[in-house]
N, C-alpha and C positions, 0 to 999 in steps of 0.2 A: 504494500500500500504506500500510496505516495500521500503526503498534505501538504499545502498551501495555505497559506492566511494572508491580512494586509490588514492593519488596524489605522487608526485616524481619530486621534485622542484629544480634548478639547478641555480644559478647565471654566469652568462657569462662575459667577459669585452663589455662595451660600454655600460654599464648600458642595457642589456638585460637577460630578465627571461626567461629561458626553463621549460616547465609543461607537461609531463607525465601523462597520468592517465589512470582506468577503472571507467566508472560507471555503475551501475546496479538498475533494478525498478523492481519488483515483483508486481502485484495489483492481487488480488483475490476477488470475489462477486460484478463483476461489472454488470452493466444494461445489461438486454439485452432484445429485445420483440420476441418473438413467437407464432405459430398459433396452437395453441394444437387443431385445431377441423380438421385439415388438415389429410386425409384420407392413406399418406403416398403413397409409388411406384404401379404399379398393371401392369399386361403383358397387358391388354388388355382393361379393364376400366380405361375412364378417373377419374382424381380425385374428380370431382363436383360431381360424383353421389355415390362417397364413404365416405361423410363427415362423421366425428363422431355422431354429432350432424345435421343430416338432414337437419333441418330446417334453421339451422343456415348459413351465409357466411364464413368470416373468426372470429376467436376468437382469441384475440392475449392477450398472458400471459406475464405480465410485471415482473420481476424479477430479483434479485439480484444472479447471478450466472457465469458469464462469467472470465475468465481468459487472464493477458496479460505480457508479461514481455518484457524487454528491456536491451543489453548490447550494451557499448559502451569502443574504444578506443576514448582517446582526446590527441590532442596532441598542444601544444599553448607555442606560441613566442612573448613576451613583450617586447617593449621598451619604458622606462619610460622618459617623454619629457626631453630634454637634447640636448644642441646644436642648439634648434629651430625643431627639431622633435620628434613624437611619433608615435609607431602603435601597434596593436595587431595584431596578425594571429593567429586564431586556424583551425585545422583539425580534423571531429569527423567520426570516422565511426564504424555506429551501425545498428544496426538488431532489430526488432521489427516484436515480434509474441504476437497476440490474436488470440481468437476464433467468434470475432463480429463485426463488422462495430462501429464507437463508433455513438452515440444518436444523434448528430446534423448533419452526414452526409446525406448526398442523392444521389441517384443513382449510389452504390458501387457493392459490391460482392451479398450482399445477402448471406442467407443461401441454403443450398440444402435439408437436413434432419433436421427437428425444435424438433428432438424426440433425437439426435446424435450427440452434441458439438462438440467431440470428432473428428469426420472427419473435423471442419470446422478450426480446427489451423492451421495456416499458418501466411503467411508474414501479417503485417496488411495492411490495407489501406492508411493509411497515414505513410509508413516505407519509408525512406529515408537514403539509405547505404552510400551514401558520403557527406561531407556537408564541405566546405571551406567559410572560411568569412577574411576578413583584412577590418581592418580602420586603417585611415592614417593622423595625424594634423602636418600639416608644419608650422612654423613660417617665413612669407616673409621677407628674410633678408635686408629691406628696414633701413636705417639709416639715420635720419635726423638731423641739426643741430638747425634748429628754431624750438622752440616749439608750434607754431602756426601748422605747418608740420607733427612735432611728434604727436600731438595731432590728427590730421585729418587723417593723414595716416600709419602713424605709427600701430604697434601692432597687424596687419593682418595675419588671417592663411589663409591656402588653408586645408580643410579636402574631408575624401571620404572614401565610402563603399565600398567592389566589394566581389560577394559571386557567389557561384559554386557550385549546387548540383545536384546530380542525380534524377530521376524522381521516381515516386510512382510507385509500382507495380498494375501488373491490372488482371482481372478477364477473362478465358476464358468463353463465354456465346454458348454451342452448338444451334444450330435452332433446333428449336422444342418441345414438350416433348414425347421425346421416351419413359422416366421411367414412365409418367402421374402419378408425383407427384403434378403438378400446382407450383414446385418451382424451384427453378437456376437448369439449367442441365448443365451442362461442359461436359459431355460425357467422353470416356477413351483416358488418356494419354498414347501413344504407342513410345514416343523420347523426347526429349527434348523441342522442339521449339522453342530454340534459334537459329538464326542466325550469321554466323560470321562477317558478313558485311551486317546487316539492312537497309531497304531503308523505306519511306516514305509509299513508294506505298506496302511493303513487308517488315513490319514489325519484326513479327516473322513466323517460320514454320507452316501454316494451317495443315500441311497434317501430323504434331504428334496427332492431335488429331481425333480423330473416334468418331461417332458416341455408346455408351453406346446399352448392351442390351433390349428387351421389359424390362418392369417391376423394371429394377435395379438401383441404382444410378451408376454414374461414378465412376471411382477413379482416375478423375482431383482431385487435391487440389484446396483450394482456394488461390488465387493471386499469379499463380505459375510464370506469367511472367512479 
């Protein structure tokens, strides 16, 4: 893995820091597993009876090959404690693309083509585009004159977290296997399928995507929404 940063630091009055920045993460020859016995698309046979390897089930090939990178704006506001307060706030928003689920996930994208990397870059699974956080320590401006007072009550903060992020992108999963590959079908993206006013019950647009033809993969991406 490679990283990159570049910061851009500012002093403010009231004892606060303004930060600036990009950072960036390159990683090349990451894990990934695949089924090299997997018999690939066909118009009209299923994929069990076109395994490589007949006899075999699945054969999953462990290896060092997968690609992912990461940029980000950050942008972060210090106040160094002073007067009985402190807090920090940053705001980062970044983008994260691989080509794999990373190794400890379950029940993500999935691949569609185990022979095709190539089609599977996309947003990753765990890509979170906005991210806000602030913590906050107060000094309770309590002032006692006995020390018995100061001692017991005296010297008290109030602190606190509060953070704000957008959700993870996800995976369209089409019903069925039209391509009878035995692997993720997405089918074909024909719009967007975003919504301008999302609801619970109506998430995103069903009706961008279509069903894919016999034999072929889609060209859904992975975790296009």
């Amino acid at each position: 893995s490679t990283q990159w940063f570049l910061d851009l630091q500012r002093e403010l009055p009231g004892d606060l820091l303004f930060v600036v920045g990009y950072q960036g993460t390159k990683s090349t020859q990451l894990y990934r597993g695949r089924n090299i016995n997997n018999g690939g698309p066909h118009p009209t046979i299923i994929e069990s009876q076109r395994r490589v390897r007949r006899l075999w089930n699945n054969v999953t090939l462990r290896e060092a090959g997968a690609n992912s990178n990461y940029n980000a704006l950050v942008a972060k506001v210090e106040k160094r404690f002073s007067k009985g307060l402190a807090f920090v706030s940053s705001y980062t928003w970044s983008h994260t693309i691989d080509q794999n689920d990373e190794s400890l996930d379950e029940n993500l994208s999935g691949n569609a083509n185990p022979y095709d990397f190539t089609a599977e870059r996309g947003n990753a699974s765990l890509d979170r585009r906005h991210n806000f956080l602030t913590s906050v320590t107060y000094e309770l401006p309590f002032r006692f004159s006995s020390g018995v007072l100061r001692a017991a009550l005296g010297g008290w903060q109030l602190g606190g977290i509060l953070s704000f992020r957008t959700g993870f992108p996800f995976d369209v999963s089409y019903p069925g296997d039209p391509q009878n590959s035995g692997t993720r079908s997405r089918g074909n993206r024909i719009a967007t399928g975003t919504l301008d006013r999302p609801t619970i019950d109506r998430w995103f647009d069903e009706s961008a995507f279509v069903q894919s033809a016999p034999g072929v993969f889609g060209n859904t991406g992975r975790n296009v929404l």
